[in-house]
Residue frames as qw, qx, qy, qz and C-alpha x, y, z in Angstrom:
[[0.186, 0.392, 0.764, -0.477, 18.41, 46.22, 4.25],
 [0.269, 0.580, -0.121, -0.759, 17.10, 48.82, 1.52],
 [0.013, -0.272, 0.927, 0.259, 17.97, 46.02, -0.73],
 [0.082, -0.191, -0.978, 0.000, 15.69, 43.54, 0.81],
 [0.326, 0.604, 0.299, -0.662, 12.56, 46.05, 1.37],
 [0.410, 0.504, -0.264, -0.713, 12.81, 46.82, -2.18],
 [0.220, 0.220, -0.901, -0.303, 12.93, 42.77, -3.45],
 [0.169, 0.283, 0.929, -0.166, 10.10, 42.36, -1.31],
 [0.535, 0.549, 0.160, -0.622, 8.01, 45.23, -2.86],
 [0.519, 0.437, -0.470, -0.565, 8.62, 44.10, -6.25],
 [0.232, -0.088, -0.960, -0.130, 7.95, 40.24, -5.76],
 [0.239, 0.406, 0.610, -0.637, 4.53, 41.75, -3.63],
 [0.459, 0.518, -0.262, -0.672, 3.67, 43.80, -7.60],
 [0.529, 0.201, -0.723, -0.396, 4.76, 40.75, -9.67],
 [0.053, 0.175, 0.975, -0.128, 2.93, 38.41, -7.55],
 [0.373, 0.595, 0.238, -0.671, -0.23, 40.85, -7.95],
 [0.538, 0.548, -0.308, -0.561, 0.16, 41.34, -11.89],
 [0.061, 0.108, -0.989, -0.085, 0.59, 37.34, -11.91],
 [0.212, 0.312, 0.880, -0.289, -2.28, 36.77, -10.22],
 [0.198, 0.600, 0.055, -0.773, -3.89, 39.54, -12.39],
 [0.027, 0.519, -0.797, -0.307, -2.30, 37.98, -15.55],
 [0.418, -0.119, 0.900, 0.022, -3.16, 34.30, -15.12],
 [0.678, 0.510, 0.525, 0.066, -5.64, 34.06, -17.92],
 [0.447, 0.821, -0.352, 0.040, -3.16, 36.19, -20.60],
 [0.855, -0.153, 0.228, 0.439, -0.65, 34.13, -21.18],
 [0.612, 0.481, 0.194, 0.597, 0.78, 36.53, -23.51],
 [0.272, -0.842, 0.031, -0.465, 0.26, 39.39, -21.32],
 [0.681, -0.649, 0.311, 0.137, 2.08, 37.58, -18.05],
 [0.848, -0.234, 0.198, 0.431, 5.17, 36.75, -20.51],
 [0.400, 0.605, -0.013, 0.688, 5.60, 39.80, -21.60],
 [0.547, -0.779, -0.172, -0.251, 5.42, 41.08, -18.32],
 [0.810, -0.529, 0.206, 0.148, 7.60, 39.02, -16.66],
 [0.694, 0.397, 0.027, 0.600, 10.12, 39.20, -19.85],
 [0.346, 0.758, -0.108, 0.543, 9.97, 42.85, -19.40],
 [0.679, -0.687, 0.213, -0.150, 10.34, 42.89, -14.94],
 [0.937, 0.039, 0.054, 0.343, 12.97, 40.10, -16.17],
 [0.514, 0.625, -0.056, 0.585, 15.28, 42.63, -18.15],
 [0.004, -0.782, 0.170, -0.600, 15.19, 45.13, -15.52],
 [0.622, -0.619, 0.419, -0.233, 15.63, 43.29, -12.13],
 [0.020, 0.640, -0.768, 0.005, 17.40, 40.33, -13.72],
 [0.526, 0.055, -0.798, -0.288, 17.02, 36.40, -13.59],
 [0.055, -0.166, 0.705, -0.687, 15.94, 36.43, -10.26],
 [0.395, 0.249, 0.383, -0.797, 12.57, 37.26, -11.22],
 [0.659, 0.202, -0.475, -0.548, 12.05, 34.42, -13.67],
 [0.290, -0.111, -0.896, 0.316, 12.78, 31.88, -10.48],
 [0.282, 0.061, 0.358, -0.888, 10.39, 34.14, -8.80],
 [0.450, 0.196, -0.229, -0.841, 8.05, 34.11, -11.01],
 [0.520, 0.145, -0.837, -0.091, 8.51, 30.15, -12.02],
 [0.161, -0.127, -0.914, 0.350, 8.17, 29.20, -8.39],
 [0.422, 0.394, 0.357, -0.734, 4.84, 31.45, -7.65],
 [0.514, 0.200, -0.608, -0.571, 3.28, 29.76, -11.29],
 [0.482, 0.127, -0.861, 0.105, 4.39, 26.46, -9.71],
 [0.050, 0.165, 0.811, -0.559, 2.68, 27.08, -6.47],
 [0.377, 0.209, 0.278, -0.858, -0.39, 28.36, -8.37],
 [0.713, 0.256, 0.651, -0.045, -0.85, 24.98, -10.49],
 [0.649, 0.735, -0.031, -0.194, 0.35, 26.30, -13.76],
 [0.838, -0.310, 0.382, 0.235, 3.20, 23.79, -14.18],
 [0.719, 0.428, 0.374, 0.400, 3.74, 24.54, -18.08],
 [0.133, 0.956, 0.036, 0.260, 4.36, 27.76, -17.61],
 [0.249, -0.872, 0.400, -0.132, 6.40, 27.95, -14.84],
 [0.897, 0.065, 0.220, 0.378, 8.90, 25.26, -16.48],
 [0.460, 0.790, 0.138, 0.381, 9.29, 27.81, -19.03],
 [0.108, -0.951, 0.113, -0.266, 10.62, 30.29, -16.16],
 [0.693, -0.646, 0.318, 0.037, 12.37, 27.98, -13.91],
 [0.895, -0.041, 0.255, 0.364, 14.31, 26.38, -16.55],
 [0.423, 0.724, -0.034, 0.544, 15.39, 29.70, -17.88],
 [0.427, -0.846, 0.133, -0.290, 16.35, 30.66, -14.29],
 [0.839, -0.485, 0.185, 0.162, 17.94, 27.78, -13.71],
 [0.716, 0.422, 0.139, 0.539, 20.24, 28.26, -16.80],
 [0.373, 0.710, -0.149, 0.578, 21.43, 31.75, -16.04],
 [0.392, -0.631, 0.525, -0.416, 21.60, 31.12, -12.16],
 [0.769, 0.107, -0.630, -0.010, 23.49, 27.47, -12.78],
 [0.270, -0.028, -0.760, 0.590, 24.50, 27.59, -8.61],
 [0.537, -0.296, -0.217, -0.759, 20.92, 28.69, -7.94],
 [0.230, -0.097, 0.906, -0.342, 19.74, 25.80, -5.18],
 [0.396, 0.390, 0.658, -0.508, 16.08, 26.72, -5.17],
 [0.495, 0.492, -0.375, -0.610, 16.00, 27.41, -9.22],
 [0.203, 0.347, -0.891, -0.212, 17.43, 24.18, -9.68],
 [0.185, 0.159, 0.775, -0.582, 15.16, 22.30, -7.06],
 [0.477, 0.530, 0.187, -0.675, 11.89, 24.28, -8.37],
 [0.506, 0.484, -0.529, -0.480, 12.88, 23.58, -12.25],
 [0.047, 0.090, -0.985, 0.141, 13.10, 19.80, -11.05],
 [0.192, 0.245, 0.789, -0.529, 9.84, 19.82, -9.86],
 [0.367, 0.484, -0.239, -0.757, 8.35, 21.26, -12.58],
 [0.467, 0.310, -0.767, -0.311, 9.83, 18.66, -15.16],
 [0.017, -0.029, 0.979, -0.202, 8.62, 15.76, -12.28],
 [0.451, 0.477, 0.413, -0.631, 4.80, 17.30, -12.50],
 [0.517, 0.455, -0.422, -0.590, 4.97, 17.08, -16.04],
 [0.894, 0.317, 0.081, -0.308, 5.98, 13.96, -16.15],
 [0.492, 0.654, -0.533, 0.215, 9.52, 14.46, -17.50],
 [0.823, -0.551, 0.091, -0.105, 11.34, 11.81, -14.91],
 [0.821, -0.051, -0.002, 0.569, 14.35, 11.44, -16.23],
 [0.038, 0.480, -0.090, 0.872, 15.00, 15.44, -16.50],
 [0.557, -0.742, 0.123, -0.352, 13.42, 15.93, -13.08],
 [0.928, -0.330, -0.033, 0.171, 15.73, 13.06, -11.62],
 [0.672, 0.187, -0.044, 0.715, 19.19, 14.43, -13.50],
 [0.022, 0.664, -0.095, 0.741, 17.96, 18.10, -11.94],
 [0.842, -0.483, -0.143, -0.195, 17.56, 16.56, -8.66],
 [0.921, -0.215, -0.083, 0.314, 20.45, 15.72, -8.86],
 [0.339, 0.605, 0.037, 0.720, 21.74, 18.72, -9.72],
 [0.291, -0.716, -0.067, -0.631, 20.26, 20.31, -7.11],
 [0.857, -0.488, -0.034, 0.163, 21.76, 17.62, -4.53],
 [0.718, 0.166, -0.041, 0.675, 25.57, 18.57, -6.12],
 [0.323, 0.669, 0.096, 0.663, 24.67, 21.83, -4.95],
 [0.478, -0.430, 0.464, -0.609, 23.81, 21.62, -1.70],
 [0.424, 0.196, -0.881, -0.075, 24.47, 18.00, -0.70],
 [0.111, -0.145, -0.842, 0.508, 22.54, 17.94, 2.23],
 [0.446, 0.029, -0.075, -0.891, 19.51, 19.53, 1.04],
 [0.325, 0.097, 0.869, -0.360, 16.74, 17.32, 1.85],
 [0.552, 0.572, 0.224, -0.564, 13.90, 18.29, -0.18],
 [0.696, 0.559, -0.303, -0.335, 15.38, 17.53, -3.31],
 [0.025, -0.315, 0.931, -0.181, 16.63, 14.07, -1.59],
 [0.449, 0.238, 0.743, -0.436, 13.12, 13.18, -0.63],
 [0.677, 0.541, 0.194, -0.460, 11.83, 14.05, -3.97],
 [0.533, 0.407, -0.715, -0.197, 14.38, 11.96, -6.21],
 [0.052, -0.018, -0.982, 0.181, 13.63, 9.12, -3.85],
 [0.589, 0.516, 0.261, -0.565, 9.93, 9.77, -4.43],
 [0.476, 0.721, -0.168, -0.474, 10.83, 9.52, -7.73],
 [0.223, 0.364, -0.899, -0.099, 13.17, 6.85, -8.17],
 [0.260, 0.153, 0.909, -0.287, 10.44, 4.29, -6.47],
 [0.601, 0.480, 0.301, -0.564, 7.93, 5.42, -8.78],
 [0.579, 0.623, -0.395, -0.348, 9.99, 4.66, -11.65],
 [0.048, -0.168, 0.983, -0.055, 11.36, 1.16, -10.12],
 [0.476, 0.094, 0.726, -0.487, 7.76, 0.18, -9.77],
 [0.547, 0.666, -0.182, -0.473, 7.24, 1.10, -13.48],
 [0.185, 0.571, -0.783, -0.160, 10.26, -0.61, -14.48],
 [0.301, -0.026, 0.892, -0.336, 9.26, -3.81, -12.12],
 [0.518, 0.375, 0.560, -0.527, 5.66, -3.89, -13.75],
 [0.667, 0.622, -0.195, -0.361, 6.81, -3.42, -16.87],
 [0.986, 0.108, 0.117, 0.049, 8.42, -6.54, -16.74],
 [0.490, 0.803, -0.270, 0.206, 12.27, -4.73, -16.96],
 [0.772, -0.584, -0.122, 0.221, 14.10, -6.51, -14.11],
 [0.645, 0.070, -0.068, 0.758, 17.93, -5.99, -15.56],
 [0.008, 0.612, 0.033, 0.790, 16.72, -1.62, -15.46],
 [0.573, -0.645, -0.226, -0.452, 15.10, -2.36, -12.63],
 [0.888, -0.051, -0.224, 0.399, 17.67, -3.98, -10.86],
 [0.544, 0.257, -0.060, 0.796, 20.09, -1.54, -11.59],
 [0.287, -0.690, -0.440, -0.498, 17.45, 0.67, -10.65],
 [0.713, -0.658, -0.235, -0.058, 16.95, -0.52, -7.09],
 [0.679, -0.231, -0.135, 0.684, 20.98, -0.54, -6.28],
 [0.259, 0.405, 0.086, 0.872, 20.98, 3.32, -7.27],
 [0.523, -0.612, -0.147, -0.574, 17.86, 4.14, -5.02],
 [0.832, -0.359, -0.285, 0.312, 19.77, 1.91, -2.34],
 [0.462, 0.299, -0.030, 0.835, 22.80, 4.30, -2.59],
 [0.245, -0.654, -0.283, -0.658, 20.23, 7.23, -2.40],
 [0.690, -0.574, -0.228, -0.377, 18.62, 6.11, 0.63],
 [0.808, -0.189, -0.209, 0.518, 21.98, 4.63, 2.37],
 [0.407, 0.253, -0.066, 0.875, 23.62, 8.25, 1.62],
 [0.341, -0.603, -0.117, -0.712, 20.23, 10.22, 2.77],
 [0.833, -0.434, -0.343, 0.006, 20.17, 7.69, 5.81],
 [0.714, -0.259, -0.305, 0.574, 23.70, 8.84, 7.07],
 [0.120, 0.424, -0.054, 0.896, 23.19, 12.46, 6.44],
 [0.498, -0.621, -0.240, -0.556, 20.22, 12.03, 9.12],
 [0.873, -0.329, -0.239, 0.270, 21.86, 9.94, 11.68],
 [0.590, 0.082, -0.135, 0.791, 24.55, 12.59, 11.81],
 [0.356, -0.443, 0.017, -0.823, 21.72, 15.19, 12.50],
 [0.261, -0.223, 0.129, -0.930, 20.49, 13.19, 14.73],
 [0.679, 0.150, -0.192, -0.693, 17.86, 11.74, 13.40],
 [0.173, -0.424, 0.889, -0.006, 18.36, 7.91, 14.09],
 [0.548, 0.291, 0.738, -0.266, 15.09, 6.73, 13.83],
 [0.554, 0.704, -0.098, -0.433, 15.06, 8.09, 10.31],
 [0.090, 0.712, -0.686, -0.116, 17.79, 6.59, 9.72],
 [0.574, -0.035, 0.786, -0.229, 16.88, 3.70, 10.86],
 [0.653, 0.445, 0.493, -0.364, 14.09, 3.69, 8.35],
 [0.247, 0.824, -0.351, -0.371, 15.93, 4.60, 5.48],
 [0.424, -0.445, 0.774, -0.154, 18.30, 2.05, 6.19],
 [0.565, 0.183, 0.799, -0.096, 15.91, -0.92, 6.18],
 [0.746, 0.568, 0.278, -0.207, 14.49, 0.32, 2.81],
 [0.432, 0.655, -0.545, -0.296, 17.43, 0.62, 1.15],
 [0.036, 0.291, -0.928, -0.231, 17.85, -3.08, 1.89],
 [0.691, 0.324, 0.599, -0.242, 14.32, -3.88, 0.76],
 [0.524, 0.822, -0.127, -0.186, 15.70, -2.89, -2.32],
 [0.489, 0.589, -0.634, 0.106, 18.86, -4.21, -2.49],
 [0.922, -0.384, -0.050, 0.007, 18.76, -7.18, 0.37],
 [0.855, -0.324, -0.036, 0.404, 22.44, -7.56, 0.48],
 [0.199, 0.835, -0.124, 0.497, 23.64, -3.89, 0.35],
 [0.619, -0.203, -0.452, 0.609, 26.99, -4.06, 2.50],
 [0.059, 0.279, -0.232, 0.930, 27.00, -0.10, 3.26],
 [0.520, -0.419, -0.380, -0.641, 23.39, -0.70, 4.57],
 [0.848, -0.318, -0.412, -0.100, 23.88, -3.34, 6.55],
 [0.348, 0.065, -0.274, 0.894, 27.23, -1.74, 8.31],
 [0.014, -0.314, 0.014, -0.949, 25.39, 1.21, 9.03],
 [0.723, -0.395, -0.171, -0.541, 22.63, -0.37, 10.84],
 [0.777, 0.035, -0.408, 0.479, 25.32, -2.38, 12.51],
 [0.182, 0.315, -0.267, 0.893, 26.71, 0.74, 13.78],
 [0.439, -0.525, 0.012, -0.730, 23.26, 1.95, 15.02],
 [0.873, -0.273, -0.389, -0.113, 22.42, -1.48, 17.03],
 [0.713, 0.061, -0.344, 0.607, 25.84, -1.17, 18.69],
 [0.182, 0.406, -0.024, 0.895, 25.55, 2.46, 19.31],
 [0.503, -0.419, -0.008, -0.756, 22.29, 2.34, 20.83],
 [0.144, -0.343, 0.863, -0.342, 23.42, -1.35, 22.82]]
């Protein structure tokens, strides 16, 4: 318990001398380099995710992706550093940490919902830019996605998500047998 009292004073200080900070860059990364050394990598996810919630995206790449490297089973490093690299821009590095973050926690929603956020932004790209064969290939991966996120909800529960899931993964792939099984199931299930 001592523990956790004392991790919350010091992420209360470095969320102060952040906010304190925010116009010195050079001043908040030496800061945080030197809070780093002494409390450890924790406090460059810290940091990374409190950047990230205060709209400085370039920065707090910088932290999360050094966080995520020395805390590789990290969830929320991994997650955060995703998000980061999707604000930028970076979609294929936000999509392959997404996935990362799903191999770590397979059921983790959030970074489910945002790589299917993400994969439909980049099928529509693909689609517009006139790339059907990527796009294609595209759509059957995001089908997967959405089939696999679709049965982790139904098993919570969730049916009507499911449901919905479901049907888009076969607006995306029209003749996606796991899709169409699984909505099978539900129709039966529910008589």
């Amino acid at each position: 318990m001592d523990n956790d009292m004392a991790d919350q004073d010091l992420l209360e200080r470095l969320g102060q001398e952040l906010e304190a900070l925010q116009t010195d860059p050079v001043g908040l990364e030496m800061r945080v380099q030197a809070v780093a050394e002494q409390h450890g990598p924790q406090v460059l996810y810290l940091s990374g995710e409190w950047l990230l919630s205060h709209g400085r995206t370039a920065l707090a790449l910088a932290y999360l992706e050094r966080a995520a490297q020395a805390m590789p089973t990290h969830l929320l490093a991994a997650h955060n550093h995703a998000e980061a690299l999707r604000q930028l821009g970076r979609s294929e590095a936000a999509a392959l940490e997404f996935q990362r973050a799903i191999g770590l926690q397979f059921e983790f929603m959030p970074a489910r919902q945002a790589l299917v956020e993400l994969l439909d932004q980049t099928l529509l790209q693909m689609r517009a830019a006139g790339h059907n064969d990527a796009a294609e290939q595209q759509a059957r991966g995001l089908s997967h996605l959405l089939n696999e996120t679709a049965c982790l909800l139904f098993d919570s529960g969730q049916g009507y998500l499911a449901w919905d899931l479901y049907k888009r993964a076969l607006v995306h792939t029209p003749r996606f047998a796991p899709a169409l099984s699984n909505l099978g199931n539900i129709l039966r299930l529910e008589g």
